[in-house]
N, CA, C and O of each residue as an XYZ file, in Angstrom:
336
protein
N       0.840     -1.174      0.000
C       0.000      0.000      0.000
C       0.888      1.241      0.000
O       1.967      1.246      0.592
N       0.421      2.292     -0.670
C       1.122      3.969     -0.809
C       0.380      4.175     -0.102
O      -0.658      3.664      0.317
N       1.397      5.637      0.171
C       0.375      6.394      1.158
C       1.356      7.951      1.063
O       2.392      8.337      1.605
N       0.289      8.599     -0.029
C       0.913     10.551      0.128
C       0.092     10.845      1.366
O      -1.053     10.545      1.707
N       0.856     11.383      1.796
C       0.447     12.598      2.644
C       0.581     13.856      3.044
O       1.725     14.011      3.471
N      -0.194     15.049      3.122
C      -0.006     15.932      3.188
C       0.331     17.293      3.795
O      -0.497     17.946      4.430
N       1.588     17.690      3.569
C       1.749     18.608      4.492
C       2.225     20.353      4.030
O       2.301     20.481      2.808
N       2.468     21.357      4.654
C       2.711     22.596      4.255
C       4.299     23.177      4.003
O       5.212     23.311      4.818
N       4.250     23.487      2.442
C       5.583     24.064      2.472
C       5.925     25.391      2.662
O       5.450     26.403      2.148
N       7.248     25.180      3.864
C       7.584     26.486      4.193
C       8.765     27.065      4.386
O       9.220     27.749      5.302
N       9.501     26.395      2.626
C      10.756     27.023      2.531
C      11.024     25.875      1.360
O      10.840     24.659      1.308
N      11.679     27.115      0.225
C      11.667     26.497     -1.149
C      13.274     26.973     -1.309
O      13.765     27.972     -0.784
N      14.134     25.766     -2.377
C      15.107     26.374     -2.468
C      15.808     24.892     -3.231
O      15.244     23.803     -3.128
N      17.058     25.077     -3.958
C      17.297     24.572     -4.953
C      18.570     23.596     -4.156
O      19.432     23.940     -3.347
N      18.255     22.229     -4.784
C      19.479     21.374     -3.694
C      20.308     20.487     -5.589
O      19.589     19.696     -6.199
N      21.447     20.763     -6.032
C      21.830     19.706     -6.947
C      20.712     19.494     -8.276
O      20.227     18.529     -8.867
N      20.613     21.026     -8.367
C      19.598     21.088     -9.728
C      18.426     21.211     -9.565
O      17.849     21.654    -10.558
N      17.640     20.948     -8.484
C      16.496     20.350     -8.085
C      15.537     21.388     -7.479
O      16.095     22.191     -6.731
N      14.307     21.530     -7.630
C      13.904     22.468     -6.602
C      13.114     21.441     -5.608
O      12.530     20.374     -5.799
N      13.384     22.324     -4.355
C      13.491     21.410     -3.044
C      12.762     22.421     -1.987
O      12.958     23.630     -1.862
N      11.796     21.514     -1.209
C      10.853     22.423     -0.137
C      11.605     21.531      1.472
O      12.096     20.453      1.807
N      11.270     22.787      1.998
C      11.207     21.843      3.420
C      10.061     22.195      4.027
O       9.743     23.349      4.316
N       9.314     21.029      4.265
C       7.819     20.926      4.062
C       7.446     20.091      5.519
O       8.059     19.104      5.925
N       6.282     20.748      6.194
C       5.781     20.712      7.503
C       5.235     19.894      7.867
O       4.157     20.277      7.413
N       4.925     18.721      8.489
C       3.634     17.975      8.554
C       3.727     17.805     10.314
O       4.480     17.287     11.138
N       2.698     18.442     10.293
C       2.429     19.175     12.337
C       3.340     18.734     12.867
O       3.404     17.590     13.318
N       4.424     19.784     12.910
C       5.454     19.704     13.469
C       6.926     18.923     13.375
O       7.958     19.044     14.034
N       6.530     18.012     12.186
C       7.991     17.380     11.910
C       7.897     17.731     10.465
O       6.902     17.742      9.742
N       9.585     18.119     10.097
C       9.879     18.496      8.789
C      10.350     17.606      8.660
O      10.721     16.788      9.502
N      10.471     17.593      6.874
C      11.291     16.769      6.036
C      11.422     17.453      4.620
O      10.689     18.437      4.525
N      12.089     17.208      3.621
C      12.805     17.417      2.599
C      11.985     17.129      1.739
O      11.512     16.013      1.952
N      11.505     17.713      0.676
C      10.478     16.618     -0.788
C      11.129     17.333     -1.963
O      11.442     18.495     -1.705
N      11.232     17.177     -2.419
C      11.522     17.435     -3.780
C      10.185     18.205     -5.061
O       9.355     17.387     -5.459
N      10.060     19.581     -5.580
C       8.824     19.984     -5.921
C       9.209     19.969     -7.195
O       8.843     20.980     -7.795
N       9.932     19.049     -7.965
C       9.699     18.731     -9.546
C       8.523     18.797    -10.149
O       8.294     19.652    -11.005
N       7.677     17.937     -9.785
C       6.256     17.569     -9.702
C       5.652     18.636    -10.101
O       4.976     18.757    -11.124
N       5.941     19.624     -9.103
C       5.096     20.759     -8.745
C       5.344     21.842     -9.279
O       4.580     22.642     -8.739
N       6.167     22.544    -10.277
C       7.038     23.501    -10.155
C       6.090     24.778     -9.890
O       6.715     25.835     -9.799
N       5.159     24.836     -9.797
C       4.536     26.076     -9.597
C       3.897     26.098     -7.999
O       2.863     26.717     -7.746
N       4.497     25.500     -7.188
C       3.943     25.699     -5.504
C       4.561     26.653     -5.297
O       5.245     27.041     -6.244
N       4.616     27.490     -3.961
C       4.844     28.447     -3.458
C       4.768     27.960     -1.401
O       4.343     27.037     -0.706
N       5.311     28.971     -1.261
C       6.111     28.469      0.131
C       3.949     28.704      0.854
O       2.931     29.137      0.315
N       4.126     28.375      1.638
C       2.669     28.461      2.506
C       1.559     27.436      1.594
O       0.407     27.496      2.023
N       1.713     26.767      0.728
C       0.456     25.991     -0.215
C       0.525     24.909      0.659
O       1.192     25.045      1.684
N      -0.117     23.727      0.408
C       0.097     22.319      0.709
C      -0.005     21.515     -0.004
O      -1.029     21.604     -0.682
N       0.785     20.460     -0.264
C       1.031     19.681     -0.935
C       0.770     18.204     -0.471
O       0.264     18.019      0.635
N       1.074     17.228     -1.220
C       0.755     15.592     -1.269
C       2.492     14.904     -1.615
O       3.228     15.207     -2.555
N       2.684     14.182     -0.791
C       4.384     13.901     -0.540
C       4.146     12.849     -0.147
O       3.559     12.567      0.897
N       4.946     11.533     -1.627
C       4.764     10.453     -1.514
C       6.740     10.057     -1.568
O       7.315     11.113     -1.830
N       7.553      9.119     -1.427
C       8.542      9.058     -1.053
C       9.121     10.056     -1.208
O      10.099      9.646     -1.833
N       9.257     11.134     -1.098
C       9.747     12.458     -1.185
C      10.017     13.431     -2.047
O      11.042     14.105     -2.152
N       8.464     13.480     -3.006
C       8.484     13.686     -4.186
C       7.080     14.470     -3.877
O       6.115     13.708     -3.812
N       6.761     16.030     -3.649
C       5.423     15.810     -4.077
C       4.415     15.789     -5.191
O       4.734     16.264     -6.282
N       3.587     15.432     -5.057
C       2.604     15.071     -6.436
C       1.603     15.201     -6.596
O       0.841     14.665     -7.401
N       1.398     16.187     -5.595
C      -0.017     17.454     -6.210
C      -0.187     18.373     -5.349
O      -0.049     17.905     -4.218
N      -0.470     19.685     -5.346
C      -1.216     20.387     -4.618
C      -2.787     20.415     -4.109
O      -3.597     19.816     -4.815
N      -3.347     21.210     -2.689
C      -4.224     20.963     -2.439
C      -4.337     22.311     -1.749
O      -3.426     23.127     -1.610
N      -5.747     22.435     -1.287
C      -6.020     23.624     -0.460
C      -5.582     23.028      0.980
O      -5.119     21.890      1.061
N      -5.745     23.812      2.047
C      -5.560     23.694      3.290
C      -6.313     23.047      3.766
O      -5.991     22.079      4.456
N      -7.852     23.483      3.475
C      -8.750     22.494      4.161
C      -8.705     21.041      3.664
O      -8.929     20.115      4.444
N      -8.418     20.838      2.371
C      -8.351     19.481      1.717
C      -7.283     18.565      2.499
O      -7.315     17.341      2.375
N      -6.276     19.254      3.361
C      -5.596     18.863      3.519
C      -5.278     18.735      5.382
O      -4.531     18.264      6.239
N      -6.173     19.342      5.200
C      -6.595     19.050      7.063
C      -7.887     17.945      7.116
O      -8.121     17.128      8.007
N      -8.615     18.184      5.917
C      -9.426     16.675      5.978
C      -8.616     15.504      6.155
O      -8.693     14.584      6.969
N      -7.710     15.774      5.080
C      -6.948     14.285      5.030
C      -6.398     13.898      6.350
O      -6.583     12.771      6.810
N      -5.770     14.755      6.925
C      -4.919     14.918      8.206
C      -5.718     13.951      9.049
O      -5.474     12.788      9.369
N      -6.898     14.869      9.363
C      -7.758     13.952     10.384
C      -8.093     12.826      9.952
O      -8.320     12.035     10.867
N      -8.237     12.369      8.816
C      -8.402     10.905      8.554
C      -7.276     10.133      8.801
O      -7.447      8.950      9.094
N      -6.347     10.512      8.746
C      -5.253      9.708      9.166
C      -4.981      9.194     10.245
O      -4.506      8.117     10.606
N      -5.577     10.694     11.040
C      -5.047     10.260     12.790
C      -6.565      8.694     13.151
O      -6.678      7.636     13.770
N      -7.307      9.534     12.318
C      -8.652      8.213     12.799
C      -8.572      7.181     12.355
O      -9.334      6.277     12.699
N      -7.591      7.022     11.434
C      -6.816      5.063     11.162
C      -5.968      5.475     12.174
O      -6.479      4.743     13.021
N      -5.052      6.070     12.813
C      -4.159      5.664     13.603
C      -4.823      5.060     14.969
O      -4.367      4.073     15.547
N      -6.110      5.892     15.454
C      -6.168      6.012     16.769
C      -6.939      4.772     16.811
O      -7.163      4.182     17.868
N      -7.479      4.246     15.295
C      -8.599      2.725     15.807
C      -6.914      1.501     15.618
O      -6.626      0.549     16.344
N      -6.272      1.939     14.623
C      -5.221      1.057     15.196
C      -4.589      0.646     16.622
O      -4.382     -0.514     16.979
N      -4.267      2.044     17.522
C      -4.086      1.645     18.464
C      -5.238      1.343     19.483
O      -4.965      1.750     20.613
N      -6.232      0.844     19.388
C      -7.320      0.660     20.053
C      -8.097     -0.843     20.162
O      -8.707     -1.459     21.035
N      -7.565     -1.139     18.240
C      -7.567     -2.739     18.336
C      -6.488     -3.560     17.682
O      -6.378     -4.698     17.226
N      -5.646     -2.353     17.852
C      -3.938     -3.195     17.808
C      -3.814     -3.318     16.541
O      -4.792     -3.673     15.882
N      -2.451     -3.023     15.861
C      -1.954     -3.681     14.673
C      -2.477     -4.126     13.449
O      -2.802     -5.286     13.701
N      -2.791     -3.874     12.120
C      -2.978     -5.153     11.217
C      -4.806     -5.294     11.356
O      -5.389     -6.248     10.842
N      -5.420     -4.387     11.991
C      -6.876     -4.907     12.173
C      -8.144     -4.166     11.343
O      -9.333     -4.368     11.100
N      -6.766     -2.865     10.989
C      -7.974     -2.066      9.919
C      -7.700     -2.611      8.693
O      -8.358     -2.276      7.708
């Protein structure tokens, strides 16, 4: 199974040719790469699948997703592992 997920970029800048975000997801950063994207802008949100993102979204689209995520996480830890 894949799984993009989405978080906010807030700092764009060029690494080895490449344009490169360092991009937010509540509170932990990481690195993606905005090939994909070339027209994002620092504050948008994006969809970041192995560190590539591969689409833009609005904020709210992307706080929907958010909370869906945490609500597979939280029935995972509730009936353990492997059950959703």
């Amino acid at each position: 199974m894949c799984l993009g997920v989405p978080g906010k970029i807030v700092e764009i800048y060029e690494k080895n040719g490449l344009k490169m975000a360092k991009v937010d997801f509540g509170g932990i950063f990481r690195e993606a790469c905005l090939d994909y994207v070339p027209q994002a802008q620092v504050g948008e949100y994006c969809v970041i699948h192995v560190g590539f993102a591969i689409s833009l979204l609005s904020e709210a689209e992307a706080k929907e997703t958010l909370d869906l995520l945490r609500q597979i996480s939280n029935v995972e830890e509730e009936l353990g592992p492997g059950t959703t």
